[in-house]
C-alpha positions as CSV (number, residue, x, y, z in Angstrom):
1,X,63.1,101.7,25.0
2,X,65.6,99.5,26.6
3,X,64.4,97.8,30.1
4,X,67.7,97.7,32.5
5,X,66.8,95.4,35.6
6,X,69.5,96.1,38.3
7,X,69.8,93.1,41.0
8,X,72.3,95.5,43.6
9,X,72.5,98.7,44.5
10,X,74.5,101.0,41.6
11,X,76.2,103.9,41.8
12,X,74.9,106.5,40.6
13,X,77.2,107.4,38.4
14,X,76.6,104.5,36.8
15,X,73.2,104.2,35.9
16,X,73.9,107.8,34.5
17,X,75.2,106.3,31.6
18,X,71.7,105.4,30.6
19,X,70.4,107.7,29.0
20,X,66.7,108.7,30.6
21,X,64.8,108.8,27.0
22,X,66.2,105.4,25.9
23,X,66.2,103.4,28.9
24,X,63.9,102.5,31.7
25,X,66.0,101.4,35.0
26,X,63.9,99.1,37.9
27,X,65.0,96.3,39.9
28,X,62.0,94.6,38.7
29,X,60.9,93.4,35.4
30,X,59.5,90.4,34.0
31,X,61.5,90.6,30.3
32,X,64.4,93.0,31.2
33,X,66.9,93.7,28.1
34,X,69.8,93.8,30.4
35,X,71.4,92.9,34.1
36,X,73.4,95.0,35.7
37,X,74.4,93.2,39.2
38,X,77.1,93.2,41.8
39,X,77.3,90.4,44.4
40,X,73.5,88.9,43.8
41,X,73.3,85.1,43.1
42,X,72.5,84.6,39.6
43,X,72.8,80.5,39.9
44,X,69.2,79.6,40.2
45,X,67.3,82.6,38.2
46,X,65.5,81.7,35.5
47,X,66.5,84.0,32.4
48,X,64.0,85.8,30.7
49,X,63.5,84.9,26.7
50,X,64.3,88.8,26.0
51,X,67.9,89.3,28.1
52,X,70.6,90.0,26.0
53,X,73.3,90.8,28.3
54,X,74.7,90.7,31.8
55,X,77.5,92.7,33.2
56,X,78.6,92.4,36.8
57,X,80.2,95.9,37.9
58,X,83.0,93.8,40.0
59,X,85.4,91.7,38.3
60,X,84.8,88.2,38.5
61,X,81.7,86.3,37.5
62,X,81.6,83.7,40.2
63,X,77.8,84.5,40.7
64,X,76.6,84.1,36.9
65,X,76.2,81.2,35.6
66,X,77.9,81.6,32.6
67,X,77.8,78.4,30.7
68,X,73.9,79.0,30.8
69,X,74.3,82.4,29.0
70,X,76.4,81.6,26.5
71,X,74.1,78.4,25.3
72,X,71.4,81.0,25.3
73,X,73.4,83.9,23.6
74,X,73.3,85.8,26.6
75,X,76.9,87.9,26.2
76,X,78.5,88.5,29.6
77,X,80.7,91.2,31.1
78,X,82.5,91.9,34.0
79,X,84.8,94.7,35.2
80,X,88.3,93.6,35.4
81,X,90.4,96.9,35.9
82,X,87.7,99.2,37.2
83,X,88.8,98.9,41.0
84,X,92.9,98.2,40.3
85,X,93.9,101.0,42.1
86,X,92.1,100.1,45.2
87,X,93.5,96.6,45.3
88,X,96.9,98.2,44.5
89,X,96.7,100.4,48.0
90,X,95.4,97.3,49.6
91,X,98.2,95.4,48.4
92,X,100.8,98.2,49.6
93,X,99.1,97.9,53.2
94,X,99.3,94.5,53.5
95,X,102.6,94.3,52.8
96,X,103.7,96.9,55.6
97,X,101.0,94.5,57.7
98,X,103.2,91.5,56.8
99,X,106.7,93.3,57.6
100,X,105.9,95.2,60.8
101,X,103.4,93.9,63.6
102,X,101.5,96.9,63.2
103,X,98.1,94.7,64.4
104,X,99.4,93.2,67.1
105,X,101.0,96.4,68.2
106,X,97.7,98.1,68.2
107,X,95.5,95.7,69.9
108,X,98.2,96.0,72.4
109,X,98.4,99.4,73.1
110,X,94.9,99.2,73.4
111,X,95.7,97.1,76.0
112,X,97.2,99.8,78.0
113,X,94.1,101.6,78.9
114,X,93.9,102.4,82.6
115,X,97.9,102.3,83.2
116,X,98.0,106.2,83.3
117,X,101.8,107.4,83.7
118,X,103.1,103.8,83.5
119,X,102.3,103.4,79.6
120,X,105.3,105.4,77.9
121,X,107.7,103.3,80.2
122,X,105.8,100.4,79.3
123,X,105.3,101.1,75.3
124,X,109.2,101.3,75.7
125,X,109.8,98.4,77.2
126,X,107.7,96.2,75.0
127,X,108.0,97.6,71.6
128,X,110.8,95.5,69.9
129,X,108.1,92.4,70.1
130,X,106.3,94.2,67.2
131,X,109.6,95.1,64.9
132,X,109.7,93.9,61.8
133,X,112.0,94.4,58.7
134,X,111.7,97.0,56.0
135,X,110.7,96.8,52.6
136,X,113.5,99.0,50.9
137,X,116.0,96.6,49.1
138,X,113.8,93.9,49.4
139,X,112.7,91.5,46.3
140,X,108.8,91.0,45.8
141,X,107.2,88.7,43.3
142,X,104.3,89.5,41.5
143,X,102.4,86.5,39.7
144,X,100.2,87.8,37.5
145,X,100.6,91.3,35.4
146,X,96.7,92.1,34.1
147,X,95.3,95.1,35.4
148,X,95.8,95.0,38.9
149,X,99.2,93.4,38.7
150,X,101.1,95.9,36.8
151,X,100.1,98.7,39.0
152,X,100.9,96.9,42.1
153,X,104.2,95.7,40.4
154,X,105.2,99.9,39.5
155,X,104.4,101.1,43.0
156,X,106.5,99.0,44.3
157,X,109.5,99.8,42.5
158,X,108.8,103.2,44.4
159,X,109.3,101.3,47.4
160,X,113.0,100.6,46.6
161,X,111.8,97.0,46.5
162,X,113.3,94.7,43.3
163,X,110.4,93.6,41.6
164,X,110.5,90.1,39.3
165,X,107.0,89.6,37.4
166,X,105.4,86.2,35.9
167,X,102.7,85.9,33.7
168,X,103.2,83.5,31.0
169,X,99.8,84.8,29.5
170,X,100.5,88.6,29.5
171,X,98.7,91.1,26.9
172,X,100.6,93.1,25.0
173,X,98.3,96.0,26.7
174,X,99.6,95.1,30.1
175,X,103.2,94.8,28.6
176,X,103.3,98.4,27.9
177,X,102.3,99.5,31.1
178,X,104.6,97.5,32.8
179,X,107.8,99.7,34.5
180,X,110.9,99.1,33.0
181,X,112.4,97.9,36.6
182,X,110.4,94.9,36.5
183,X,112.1,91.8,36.0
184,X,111.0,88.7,34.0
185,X,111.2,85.6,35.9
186,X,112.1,82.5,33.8
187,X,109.7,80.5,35.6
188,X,107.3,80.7,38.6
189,X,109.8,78.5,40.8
190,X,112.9,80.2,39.6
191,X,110.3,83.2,41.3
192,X,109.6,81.7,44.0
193,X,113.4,80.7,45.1
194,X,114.2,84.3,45.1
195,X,112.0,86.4,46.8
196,X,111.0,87.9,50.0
197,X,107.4,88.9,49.5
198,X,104.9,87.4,47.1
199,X,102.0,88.8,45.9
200,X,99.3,87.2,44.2
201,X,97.0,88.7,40.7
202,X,95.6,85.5,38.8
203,X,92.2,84.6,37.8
204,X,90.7,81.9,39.9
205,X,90.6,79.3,37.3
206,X,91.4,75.1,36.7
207,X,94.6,75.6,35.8
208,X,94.9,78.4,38.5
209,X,93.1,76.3,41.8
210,X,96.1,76.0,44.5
211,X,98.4,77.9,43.0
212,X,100.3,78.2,46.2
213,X,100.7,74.4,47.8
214,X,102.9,72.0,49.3
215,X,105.7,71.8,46.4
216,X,106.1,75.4,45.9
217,X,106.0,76.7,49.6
218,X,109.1,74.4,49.1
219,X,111.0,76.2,46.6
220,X,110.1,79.5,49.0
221,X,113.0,80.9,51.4
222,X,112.2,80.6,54.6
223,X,110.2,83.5,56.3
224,X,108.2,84.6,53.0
225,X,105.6,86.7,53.2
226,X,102.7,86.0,51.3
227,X,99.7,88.5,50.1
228,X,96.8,87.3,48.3
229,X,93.9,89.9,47.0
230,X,92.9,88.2,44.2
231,X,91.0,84.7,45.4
232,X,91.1,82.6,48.3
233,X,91.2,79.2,46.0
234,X,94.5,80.4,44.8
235,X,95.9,78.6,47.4
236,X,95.8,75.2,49.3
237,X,94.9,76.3,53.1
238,X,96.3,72.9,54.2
239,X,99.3,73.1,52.5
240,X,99.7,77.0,53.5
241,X,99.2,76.2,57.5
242,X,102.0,73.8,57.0
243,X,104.0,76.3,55.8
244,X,103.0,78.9,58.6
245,X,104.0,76.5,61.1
246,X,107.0,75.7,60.1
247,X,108.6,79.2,59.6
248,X,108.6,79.0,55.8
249,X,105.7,81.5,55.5
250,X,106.4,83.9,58.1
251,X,103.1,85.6,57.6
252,X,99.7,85.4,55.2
253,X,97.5,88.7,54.9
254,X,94.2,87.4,53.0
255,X,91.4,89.8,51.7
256,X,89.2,86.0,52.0
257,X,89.2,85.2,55.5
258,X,87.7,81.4,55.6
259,X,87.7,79.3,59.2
260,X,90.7,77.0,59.2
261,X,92.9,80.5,58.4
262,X,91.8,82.5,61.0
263,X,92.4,80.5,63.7
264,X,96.6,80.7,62.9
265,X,98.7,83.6,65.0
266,X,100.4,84.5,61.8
267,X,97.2,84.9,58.9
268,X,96.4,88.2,58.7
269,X,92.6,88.4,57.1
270,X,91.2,91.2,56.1
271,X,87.5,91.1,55.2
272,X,87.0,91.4,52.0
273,X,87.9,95.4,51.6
274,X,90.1,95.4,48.3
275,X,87.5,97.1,46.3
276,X,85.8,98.8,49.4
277,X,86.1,102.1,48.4
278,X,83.7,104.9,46.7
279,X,85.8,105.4,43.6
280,X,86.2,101.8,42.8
281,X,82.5,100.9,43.4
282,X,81.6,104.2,40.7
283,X,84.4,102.7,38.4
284,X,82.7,99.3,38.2
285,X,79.3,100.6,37.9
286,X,80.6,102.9,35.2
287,X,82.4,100.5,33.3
288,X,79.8,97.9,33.1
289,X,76.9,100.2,32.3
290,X,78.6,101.8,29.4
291,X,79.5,98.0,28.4
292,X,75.9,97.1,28.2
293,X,74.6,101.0,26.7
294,X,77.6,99.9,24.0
295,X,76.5,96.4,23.2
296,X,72.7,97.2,22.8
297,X,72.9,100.2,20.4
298,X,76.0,98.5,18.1
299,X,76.2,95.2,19.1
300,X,80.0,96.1,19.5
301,X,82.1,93.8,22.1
302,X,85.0,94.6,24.0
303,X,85.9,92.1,27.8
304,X,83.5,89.8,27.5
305,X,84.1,86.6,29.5
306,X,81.9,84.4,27.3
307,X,81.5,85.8,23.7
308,X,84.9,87.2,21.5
309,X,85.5,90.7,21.4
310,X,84.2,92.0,18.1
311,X,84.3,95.8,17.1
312,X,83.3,97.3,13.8
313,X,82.4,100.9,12.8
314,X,79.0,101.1,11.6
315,X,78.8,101.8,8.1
316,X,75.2,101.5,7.2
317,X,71.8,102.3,9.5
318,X,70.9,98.8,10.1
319,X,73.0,96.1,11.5
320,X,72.4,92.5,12.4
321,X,74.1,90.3,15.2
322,X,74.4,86.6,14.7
323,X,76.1,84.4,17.5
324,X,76.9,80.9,16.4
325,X,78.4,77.4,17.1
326,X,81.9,77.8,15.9
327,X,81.8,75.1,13.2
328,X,82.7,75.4,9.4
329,X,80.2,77.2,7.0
330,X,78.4,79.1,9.0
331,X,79.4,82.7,7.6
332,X,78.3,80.5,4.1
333,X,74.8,79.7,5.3
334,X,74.3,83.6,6.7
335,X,75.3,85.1,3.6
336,X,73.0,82.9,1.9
337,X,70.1,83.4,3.7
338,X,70.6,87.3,3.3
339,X,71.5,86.6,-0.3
340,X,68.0,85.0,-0.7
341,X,66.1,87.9,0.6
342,X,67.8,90.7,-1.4
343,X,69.6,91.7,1.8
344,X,73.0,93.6,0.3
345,X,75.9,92.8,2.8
346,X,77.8,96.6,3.3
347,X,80.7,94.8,5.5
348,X,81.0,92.1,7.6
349,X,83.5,90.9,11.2
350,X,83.6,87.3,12.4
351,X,85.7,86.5,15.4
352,X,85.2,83.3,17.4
353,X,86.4,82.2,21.0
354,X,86.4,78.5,21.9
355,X,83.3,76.7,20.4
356,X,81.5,80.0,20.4
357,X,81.6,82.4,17.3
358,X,80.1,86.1,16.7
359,X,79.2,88.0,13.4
360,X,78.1,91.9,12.8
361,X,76.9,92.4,9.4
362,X,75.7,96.2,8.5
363,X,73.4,95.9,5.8
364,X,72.1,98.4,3.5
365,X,68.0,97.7,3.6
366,X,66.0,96.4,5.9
367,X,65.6,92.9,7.2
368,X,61.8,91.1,7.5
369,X,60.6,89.2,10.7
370,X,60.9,86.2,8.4
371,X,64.3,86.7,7.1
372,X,65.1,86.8,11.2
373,X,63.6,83.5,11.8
374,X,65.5,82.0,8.5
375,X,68.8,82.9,10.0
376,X,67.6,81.7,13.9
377,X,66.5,78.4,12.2
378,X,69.8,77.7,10.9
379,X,71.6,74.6,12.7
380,X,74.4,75.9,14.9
381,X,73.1,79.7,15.3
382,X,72.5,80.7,19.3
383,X,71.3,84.6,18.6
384,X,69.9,86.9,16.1
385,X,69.5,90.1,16.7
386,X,69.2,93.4,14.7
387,X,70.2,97.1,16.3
């Protein structure tokens, strides 16, 4: 019976991927198997000796601390994907936001209440303060082309906008899915020189941190518009108000509204709605259970953010997981150990990430306690685990 402890509330749909005879579901217990979570803060928990693996039904990891769980072999997943097409639609809105002063409109129509018989004179007096340009013709960048980027990039070649991509990193996956009316930009400030809308899909990362600042608002034309759903840090607010103020960005819509932004006439902030919808959040939850219910019973991996994905068909009943440092002769010491309890090796996998490394070996008896702690007491291996 595996113990799932769940930290948020989870769609149902979800934790119906468990299923009931196999899994016990609480959001307490002392020595849960597994964590599924959402938003909860996972900094300052102290893990349990028996979790194996947390996946966050959201994409991002912000709130795990993810360092910790890979020292401790603790494999980690999040959900990158599962809500695209609800940041795609918010993408689409806030780039009619941007164009046309659709909020300022509204909040001054409102306005109008009590004026009776004067308001269609007045509405048509008034209503070229709120005009704004179209997007059909227009050229949009898109910085970043994972999941989310690729579907905003095709729907807005529906648009009639030209639409110029960058992702210097981009899968082959992704590359598929990509429309053929996308074009490849030859660098991000070649981008950045010739567009009218920008829209933002990166990881928040070192190498990512202020994406948007001071030099490249420069290479902008004047009166960009700007849309960032993916994370607030992807941009330097200083650098950005600058900009605002002096015309270059004609207008910011932000799904991370944060103090210094909201303050400025021409920051649209939305709070936080981009995977606000019921279909995302049962995506997420769906994704991220079935993640877990896949690594427990096969120790398979696919999109984790700490540990390399590794896949293997089971050929034999019993099956052992090893996580290791990623240093020479490991797979030699493993074998060896195995080799010196009679354990006959039906296939092996080893794929490594960074310093970290990860075995599945199906074998074709079965493994003693001891043998276990022989292969845990060798120098460099983080996890042993049979399923």
């Amino acid at each position: 019976m595996y113990r799932i402890q769940t930290l948020n509330k989870i769609s149902a749909k979800g934790l119906e991927v468990f299923p009931r005879d196999d899994y016990e579901i609480a959001s307490e217990f002392s020595q849960p198997d597994a964590i599924l979570v959402r938003s909860a803060a996972m900094h300052e928990m102290q893990m349990p000796p028996s979790l194996r693996v947390i996946a966050r039904a959201c994409a991002g990891t912000n709130n795990i601390p993810v360092e910790r769980c890979t020292r401790a072999g603790i494999v980690v997943f999040n959900t990158p994907g599962a809500n695209a097409n609800s940041v795609k639609e918010m993408v689409i809105a806030g780039l009619l936001l941007s164009s046309r002063k659709i909020c300022d409109g509204i909040l001054w129509a409102r306005g109008l209440a009590g004026r009776g018989e004067e308001i269609p004179a007045l509405v048509e007096a008034e209503k070229s303060r709120f005009a704004g340009p179209e997007l059909l013709g227009k050229t949009i960048g898109v910085i970043g082309l994972g999941a989310i980027g690729v579907l905003v990039a095709n729907a807005v070649t529906s648009l009639g906008m030209r639409v110029i991509g960058y992702d210097p990193f981009i899968s082959v996956e992704s590359a598929w899915r990509l429309s053929r009316e996308v074009e490849r930009a030859q660098g991000l400030e070649s981008l950045l020189k010739q567009c009218d809308y920008l829209t933002i899909h990166t990881p928040l990362l070192d190498r990512t941190r202020g994406l948007l600042n001071a030099e490249r608002f420069g290479f902008m034309k004047p009166g960009m518009r700007v849309m960032n759903f993916a994370r607030g840090g992807l941009v330097n607010n200083t650098d950005l108000i600058k900009a605002l103020r002096s015309g270059q960005v004609a207008r910011y819509v932000t799904d991370f509204p944060e103090e210094d932004l909201l303050r400025e006439e021409n920051v649209i902030a939305v709070p936080h709605l981009g995977a606000s919808t019921p279909e995302s959040e049962e995506n997420c939850a769906v994704m991220a259970a079935g993640q877990i219910k896949t690594f427990l019973e096969t120790g398979n991996i696919r999109h984790s953010v700490n540990f390399p994905d590794c896949v293997m068909e089971r050929t034999s009943r019993r099956r052992i997981i090893i996580a290791n440092r990623n240093i020479p002769n490991m797979v030699g010491q493993i074998t060896t150990v195995l080799a010196s309890g009679r354990i006959n090796i039906d296939d092996l996998l080893n794929r490594h990430k960074d310093e970290l490394a990860y075995n599945i070996i199906d074998i074709d008896n079965e493994v003693s306690g001891d043998l276990l702690e022989k292969l845990r007491g060798i120098e460099g291996v983080i996890m042993v685990r049979e399923v």
